[in-house]
C-alpha positions in Angstrom: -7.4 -11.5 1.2 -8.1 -7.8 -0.1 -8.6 -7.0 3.5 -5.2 -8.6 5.1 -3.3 -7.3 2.0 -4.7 -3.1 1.7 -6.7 -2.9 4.9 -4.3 -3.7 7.5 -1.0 -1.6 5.8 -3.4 1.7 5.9 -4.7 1.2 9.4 -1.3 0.5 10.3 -0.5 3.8 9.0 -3.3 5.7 10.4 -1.8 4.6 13.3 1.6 5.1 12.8 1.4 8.9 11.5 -0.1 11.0 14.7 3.1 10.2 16.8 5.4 11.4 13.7 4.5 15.0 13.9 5.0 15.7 10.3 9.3 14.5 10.9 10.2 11.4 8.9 8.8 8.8 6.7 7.0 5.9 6.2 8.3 3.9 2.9 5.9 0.9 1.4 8.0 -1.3 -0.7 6.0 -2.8 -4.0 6.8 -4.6 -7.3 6.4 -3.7 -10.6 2.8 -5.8 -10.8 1.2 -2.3 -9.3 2.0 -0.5 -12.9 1.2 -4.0 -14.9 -0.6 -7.0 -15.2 0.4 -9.7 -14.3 -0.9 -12.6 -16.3 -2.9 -14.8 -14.4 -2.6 -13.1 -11.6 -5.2 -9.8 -11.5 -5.9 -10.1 -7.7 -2.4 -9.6 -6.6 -1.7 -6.9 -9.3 -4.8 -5.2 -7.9 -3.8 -5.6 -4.3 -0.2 -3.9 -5.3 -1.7 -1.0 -7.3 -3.9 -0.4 -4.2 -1.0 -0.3 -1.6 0.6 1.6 -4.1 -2.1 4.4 -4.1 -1.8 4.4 -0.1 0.9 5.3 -0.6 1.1 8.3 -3.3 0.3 10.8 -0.2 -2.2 13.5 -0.4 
């Protein structure tokens, strides 16, 4: 599950940044379960925060 929901969004943008040259943007869209908890639910809290962190750039 880990691997579907982080692995394939960064390959996906390792692929996607060479053609950009450095002009525009790619924008991930996450909830609010990447800055907390959600109860009963640490796996998908985890997967967020780690898409999240894909994310944050250099």
């Amino acid at each position: 599950m880990f691997a579907v929901n982080v692995g394939a969004p960064y390959f996906i943008i390792q692929l996607a940044l060479p053609p950009m040259d450095d002009v525009g943007r790619i924008i991930n869209i996450g909830s609010g379960a990447a800055r907390t908890a959600v109860p009963g639910e640490p796996v998908y809290s985890m997967m967020n925060r780690a898409r999240q962190r894909i994310s944050a750039g250099r």
